[in-house]
N, C-alpha and C positions, 0 to 999 in steps of 0.2 A: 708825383705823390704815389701813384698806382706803384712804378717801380718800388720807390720805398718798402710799402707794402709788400711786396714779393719778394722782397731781399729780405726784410723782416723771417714772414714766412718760412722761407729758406733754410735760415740761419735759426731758428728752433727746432726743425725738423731736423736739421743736420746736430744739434743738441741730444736730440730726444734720443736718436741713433746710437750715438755715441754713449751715452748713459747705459743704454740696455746691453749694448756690446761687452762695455766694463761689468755689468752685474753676471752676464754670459762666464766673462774667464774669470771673473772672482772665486774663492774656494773658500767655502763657510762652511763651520766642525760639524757635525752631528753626535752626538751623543748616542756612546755607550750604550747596547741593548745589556739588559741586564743579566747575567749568567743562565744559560738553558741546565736545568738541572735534570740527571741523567740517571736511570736506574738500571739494572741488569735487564739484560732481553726475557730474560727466565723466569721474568718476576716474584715475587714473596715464594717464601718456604711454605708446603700446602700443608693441608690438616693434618693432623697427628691421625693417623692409622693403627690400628691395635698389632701389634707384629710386624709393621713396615717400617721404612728408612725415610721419616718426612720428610726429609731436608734431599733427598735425589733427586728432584728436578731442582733445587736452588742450587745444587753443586754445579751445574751442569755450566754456570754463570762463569767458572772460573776455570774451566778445560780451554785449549787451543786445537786448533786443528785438527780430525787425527791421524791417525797412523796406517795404512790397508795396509801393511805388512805385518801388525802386529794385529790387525783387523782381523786379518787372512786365518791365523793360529786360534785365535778368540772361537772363530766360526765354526771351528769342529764341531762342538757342542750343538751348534743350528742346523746342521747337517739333516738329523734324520727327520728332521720336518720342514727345512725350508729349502734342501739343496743343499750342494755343494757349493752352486754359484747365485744361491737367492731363488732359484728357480723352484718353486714349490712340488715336495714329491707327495705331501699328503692332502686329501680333498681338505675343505674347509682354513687350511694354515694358506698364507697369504705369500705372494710372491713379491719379495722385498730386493729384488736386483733390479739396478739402476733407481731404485729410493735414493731420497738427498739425505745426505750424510748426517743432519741435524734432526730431523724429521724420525729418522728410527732410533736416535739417541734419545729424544723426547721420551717417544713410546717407550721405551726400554725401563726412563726415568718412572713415569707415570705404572709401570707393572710393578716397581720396585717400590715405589710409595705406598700403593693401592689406592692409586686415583684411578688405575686401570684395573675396575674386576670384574668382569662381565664377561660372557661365552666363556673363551678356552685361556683368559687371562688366569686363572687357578694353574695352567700347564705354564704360563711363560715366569709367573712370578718366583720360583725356586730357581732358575736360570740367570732373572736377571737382578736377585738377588746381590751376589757377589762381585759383581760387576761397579768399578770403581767410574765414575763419572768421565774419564776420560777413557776408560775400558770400551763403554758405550758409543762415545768421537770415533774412537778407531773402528770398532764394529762397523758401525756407522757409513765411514770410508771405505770400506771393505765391500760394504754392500753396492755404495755408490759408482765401483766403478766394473760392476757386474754389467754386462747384456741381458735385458730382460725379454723375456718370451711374449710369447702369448698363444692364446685359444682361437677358439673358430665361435663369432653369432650365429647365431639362430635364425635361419630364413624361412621357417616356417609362416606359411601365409595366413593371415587371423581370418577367425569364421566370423557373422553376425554376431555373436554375443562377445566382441571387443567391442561394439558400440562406433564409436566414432573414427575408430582404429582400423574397422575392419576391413579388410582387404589388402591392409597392409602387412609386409612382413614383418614378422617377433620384432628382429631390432631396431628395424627403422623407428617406432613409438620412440626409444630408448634416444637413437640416434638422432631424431627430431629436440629434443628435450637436450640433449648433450652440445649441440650447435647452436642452436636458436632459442631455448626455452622455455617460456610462456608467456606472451606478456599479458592477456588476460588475468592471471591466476598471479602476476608480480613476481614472478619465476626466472629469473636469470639462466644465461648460457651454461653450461657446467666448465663447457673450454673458457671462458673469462677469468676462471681461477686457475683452472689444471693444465688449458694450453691443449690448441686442435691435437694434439696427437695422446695428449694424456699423460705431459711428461712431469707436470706439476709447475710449481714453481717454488725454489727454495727460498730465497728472502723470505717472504712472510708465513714461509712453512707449511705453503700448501703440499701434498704428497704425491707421489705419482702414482696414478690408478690406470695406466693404460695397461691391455692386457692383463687386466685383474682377474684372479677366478672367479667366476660366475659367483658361486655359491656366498664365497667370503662380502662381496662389494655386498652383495643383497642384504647378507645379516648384519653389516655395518651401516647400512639404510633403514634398514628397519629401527634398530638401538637409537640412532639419532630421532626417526619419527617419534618411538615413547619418548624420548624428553630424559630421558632423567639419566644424571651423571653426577659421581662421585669426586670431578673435581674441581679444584680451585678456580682457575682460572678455564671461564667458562666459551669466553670470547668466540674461538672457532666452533666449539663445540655448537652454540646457538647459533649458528649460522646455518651451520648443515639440518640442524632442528630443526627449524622455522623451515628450512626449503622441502625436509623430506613428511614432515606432518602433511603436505598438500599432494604427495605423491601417491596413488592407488595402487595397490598388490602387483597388478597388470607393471605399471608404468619403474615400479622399483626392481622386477625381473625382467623386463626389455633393457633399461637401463645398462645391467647388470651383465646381460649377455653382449649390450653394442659393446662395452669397455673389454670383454674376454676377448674381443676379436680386433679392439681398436690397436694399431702399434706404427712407429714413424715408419718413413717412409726414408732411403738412403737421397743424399742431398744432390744438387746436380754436378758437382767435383767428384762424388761416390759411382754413380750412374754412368760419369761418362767413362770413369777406369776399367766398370766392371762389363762396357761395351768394346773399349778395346783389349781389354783381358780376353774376350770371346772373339772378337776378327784377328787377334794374334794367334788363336791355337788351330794348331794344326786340324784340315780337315780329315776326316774321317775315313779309316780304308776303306774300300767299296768291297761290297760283300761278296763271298765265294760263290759261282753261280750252285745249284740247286742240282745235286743228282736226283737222277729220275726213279721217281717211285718204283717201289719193286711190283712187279707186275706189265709195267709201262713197254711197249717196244721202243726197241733204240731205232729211230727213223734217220739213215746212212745219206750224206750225201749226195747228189743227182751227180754223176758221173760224167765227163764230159764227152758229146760227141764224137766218134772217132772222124776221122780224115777219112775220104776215098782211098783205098790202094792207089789208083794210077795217077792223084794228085801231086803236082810238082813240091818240094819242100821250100818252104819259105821263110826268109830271116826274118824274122820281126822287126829287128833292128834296119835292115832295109824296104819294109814293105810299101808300099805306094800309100803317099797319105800320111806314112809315119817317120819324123823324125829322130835322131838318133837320141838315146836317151842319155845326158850330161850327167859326166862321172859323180858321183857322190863323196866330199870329202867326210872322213870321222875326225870329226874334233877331237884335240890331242885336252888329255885330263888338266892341261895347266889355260886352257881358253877357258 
């Protein structure tokens, strides 16, 4: 009876098995998610501006790629304030080499709407005026594949009245805040968005601010602290707001000065070429020795002892103690 029982047993369990194996490799439909519906990255045409082109950041929806060769031509015009190569030649105008190629097409868009009018946007908006939406892509690319510079921090060491800073140097404040951020105060890293070296990140159109000039990052810190902006789409805009209203005069000009001096560093493939570029070159001639000062005696060689007169002459080559000295061959030029 027992056995029964346990052949019973057996034989449901070997069922039960079997069932869930089949529901295992069975293939049952799921249904269709329903159509993701898509808008342009540029989103909506912004306000109507009195004298602008509202519709320049909506164009911007339907350019492709652009062009740094017709970039390159565009950029004369940028020359006498940002470089030849992006590299900024006037105080206050912004160092836009190695900027990502969408990022300065935006701005461009936003000087030509007058969503951008504030500080020296009055000098860019006649410039970027004429400039066709994919004029801007190319620009853009032009700029993008510039080498950007950079400045020197500030290592001046703070006195007692930095407060909680003090004794620390200028940028370090800056450099503390740009790494680490606050978390007291709900303060994020600044590299979270722009990336340790300050290179940005283009996907979501953060910008690259390493090596920025001092002066320009600061007045762009400050505009974001007041708040207030002319455009549509507000999104990044409140972002920088919200983090720079909590930043003090002090912490927006450390800031400002760690980024003038912040720039990447070459990679360890770059490093090791540029270590054997340097054991490859030739060393250095050695230098002519030093004539002797005018004034100086010339101190002549010590003269060698003479011989006794009635001293015998003696071969070197056979003297007691000295063996004969083994010819010397000259290497022929083709050894």
């Amino acid at each position: 009876m027992r056995r029964s029982r346990l052949l019973g047993i057996a034989g449901l369990s070997a069922a039960v098995i079997a069932a869930v194996a089949f529901a295992q490799t069975s293939v049952a439909p799921v249904a269709e998610d329903p159509a993701v519906e898509t808008t342009p990255l540029e989103g909506q045409a912004p306000l109507p501006v009195a004298g602008m082109d509202s519709n320049a950041v909506a164009a911007l929806a339907d350019t492709h790629w652009g062009d740094p060769a017709n970039g390159a031509t565009l950029a004369g015009a940028c020359a006498a304030c940002h470089g030849l190569d992006g590299n900024a030649m006037q105080q206050n105008a912004p160092r836009i080499a190695g900027q990502n190629e969408m990022y300065v097409a935006r701005q461009l868009a936003l000087f030509k709407s007058g969503e951008r009018n504030q500080n020296l946007a009055a000098l860019m908006a006649p410039f970027a005026m004429p400039l066709s939406a994919q004029d801007m892509r190319d620009l853009g690319a032009h700029y993008a594949t510039q080498t950007t510079g950079a400045g020197v921090a500030d290592d001046t060491v703070l006195d007692d009245s930095a407060g909680d800073y003090a004794g620390m140097k200028f940028y370090e404040v800056g450099q503390q805040l740009y790494r680490q951020g606050d978390f007291e105060r709900g303060l994020p890293a600044c590299m979270a968005c722009h990336g340790p070296s300050g290179a940005g990140n283009p996907g979501p159109g953060y910008p690259h601010i390493g090596g920025q000039e001092a002066n320009y990052t600061a007045q762009r810190l400050q505009l974001y602290r007041e708040g207030t902006s002319n455009r549509q789409d507000t999104a990044k805009f409140d972002i920088m707001a919200e983090i720079s209203r909590q930043l003090t005069d002090l912490e927006i000009q450390s800031l400002s000065s760690y980024l003038q001096g912040l720039h990447a560093r070459p990679d360890a493939a770059t490093a090791r070429q540029i270590a054997q570029a340097a054991a490859a070159a030739p060393a250095p001639a050695p230098a002519p020795a030093a004539a002797p000062a005018a004034g100086d005696a010339e101190v002549p060689a010590e003269a060698p002892a003479e011989a006794p007169a009635d001293a015998p002459a003696t071969d070197p080559a056979t003297a007691p103690g000295t063996e004969p000295a083994a010819a010397t061959e000259t290497p022929s030029e083709n050894d």
